[in-house]
C-alpha positions in Angstrom: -14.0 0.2 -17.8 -15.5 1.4 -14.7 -13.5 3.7 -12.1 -13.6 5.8 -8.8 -11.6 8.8 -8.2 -10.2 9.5 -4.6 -8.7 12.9 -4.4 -5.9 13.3 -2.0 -8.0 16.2 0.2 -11.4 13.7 0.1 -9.5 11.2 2.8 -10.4 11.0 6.1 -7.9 13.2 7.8 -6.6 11.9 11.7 -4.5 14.2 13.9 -3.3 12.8 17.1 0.4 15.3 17.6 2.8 12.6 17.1 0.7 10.9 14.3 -1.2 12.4 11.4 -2.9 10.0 9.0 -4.9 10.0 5.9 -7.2 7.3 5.3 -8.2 6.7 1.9 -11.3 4.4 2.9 -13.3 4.0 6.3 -10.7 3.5 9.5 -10.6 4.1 13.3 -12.9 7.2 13.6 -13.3 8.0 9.9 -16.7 6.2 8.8 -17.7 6.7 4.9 -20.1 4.1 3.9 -18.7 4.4 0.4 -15.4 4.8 1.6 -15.2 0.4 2.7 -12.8 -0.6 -0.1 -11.9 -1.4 -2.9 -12.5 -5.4 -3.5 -10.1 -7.0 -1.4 -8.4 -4.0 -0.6 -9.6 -2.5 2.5 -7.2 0.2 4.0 -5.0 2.4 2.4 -3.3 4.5 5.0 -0.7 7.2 4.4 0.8 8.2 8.2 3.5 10.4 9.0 4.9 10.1 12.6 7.4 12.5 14.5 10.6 11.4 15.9 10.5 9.0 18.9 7.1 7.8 18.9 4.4 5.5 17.3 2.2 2.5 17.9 2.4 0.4 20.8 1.9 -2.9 21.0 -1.4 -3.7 19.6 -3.2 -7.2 18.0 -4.5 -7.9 14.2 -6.3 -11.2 13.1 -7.0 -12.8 10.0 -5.6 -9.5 7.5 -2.6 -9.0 5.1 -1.3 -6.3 6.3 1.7 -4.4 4.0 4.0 -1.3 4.8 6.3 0.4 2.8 7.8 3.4 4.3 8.5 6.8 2.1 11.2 8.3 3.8 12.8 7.7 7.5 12.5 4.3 9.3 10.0 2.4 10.8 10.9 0.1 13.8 9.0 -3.2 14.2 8.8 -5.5 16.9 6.2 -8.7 17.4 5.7 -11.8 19.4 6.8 -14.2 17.3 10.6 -13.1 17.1 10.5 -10.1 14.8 12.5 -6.9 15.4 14.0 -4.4 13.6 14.0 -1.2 11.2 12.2 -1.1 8.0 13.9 1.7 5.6 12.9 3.7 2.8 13.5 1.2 -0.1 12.0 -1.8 1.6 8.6 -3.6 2.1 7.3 -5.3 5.2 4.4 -7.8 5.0 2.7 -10.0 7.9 -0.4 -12.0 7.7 -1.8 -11.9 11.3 -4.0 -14.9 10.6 -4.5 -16.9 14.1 -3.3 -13.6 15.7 0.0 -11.2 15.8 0.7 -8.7 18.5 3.3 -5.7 17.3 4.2 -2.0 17.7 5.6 0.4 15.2 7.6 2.8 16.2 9.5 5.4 14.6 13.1 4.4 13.9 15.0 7.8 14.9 14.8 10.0 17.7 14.6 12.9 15.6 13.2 12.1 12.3 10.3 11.9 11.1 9.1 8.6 9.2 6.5 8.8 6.7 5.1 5.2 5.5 2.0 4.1 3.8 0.3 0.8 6.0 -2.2 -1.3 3.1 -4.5 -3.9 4.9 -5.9 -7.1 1.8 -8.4 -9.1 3.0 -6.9 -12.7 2.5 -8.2 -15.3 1.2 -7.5 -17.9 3.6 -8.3 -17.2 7.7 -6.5 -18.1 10.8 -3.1 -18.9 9.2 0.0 -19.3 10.6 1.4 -15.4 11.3 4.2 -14.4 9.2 6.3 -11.7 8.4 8.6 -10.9 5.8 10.7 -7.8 4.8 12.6 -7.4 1.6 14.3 -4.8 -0.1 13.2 -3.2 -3.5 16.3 -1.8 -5.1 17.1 -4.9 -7.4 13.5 -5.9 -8.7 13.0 -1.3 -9.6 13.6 -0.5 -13.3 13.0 2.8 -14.2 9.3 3.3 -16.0 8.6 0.7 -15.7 5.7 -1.2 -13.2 7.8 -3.5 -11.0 6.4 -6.4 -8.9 6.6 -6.4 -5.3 4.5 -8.2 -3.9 2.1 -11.2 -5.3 0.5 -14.5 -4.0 3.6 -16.6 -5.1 6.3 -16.8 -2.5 8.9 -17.4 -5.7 7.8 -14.4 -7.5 9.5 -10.9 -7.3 9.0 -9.0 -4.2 6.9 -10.2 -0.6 3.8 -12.7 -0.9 0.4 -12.6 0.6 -3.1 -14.8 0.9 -4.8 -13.7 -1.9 -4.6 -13.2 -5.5 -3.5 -10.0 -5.9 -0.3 -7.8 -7.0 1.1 -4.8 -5.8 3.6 -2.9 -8.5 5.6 -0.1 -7.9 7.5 2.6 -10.6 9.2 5.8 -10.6 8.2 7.6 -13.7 9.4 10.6 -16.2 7.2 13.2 -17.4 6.5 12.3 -21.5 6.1 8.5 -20.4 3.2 6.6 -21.4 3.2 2.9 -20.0 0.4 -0.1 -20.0 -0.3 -2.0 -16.9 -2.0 -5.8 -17.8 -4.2 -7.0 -14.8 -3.1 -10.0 -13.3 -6.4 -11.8 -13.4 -9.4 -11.1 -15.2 -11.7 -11.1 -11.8 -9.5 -8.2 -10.2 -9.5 -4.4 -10.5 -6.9 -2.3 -10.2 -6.1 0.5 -7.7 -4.3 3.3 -8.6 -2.4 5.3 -6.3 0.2 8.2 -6.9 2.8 8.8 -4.5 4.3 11.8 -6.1 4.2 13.4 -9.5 0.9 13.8 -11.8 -0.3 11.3 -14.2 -3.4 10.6 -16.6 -5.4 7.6 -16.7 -8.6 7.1 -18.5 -8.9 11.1 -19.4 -8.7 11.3 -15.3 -5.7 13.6 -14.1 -4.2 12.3 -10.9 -2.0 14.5 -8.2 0.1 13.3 -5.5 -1.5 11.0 -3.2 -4.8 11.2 -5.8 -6.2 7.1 -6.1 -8.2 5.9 -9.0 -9.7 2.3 -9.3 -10.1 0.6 -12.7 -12.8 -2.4 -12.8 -13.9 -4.6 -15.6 -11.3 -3.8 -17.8 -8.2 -5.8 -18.6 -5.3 -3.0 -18.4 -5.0 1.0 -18.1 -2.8 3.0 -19.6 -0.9 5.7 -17.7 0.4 9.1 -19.2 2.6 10.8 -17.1 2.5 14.8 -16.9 4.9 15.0 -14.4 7.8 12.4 -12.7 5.9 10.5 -10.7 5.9 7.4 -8.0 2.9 5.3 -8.4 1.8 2.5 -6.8 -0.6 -0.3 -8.4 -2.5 -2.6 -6.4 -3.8 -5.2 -8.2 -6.4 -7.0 -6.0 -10.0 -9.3 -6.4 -13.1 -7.6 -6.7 -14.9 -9.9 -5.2 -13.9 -12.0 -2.6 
């Protein structure tokens, strides 16, 4: 098994007043050669944004890109019809492909919404853009890794282009659990919302990541109740 450790106070930190972002590998003005990914998975952004503002409208090409928001709302709006909130409890995918113009705003006047945005490389380019939203609450078992996304539009959870798997759990403290990678030319990145878990020997804090390469699974024993979020992508690509 090979792995990489991310601790949560090694991101690249981005403050702009109404937006304060981590970015756990290279984005906007945070550069880190060995900060460009992880296989397919390219950005791993954890934002928090105050009450009232957020993203204008702004384009994307050819990227899967996936949000899931951690408490508050997110609004979305984009040219091809979409608008709306996305809530804590959901997931929001849209493959910009040929093109997709949106904005993401923050949902409440007063709130702030805190959301992690996760761009995949796909696997096939200038696609047809799509979006799609779903909620989580019926596929979530307790200890348990739950899929919510995958490439297979009549799986559990959202579907993207490319091979990968993204699982999410809520965890007690004294659990130990296995995750099985998907396919044997993926790794697996780890990343933990909340809590504190072990993996490999290696002790991971809230918002800590941890890839796992050529290995077929990882165990995960967790030292306190955690949320953890697996994405389970192609290493090469």
């Amino acid at each position: 098994m090979k792995t990489i450790y991310h601790a949560a106070n090694s991101r690249g930190d981005a403050n702009h007043g109404w937006l304060k972002s981590k970015h756990t590998f290279s984005f906007a003005n945070y550069h880190n050669p060995a900060r460009m990914g992880f296989g397919a998975l390219r950005v791993i952004n954890d934002d928090f944004v105050i009450g009232g503002q957020g993203f204008g409208k702004h384009s994307h090409r050819d990227m899967e890109i996936i949000s899931i928001p951690l408490s508050g709302k997110l609004g979305h709006g984009d040219n091809i019809g979409n608008a709306g909130i996305i809530e804590t409890g959901e997931i929001q995918v849209m493959s910009a492909g040929t093109g997709i113009t949106h904005s993401e705003m923050n949902g409440d006047a007063n709130e702030p919404v805190k959301f992690l945005q996760i761009w995949v490389i796909p696997n096939k380019m200038s696609v047809n853009p799509r979006y799609q939203q779903i909620r989580m609450d019926d596929i979530m078992q307790p200890n348990a890794f739950n899929q919510v996304l995958s490439p297979n539009a009549d799986n559990a959870g959202v579907w993207i282009h490319q091979n990968a798997w993204f699982s999410m759990g809520d965890f007690d403290k004294g659990v130990t659990q296995t995750y099985h990678i998907k396919d044997a030319n993926n790794g697996a990145y780890i990343f933990v919302i909340s809590g504190k878990v072990v993996i490999n020997g290696q002790i991971l804090n809230t918002r800590d990541g941890l890839g796992v390469s050529d290995t077929a699974n990882f165990t995960m024993e967790v030292e306190e109740d955690a949320k953890v979020l697996v994405m389970d992508v192609p290493m090469s690509f």
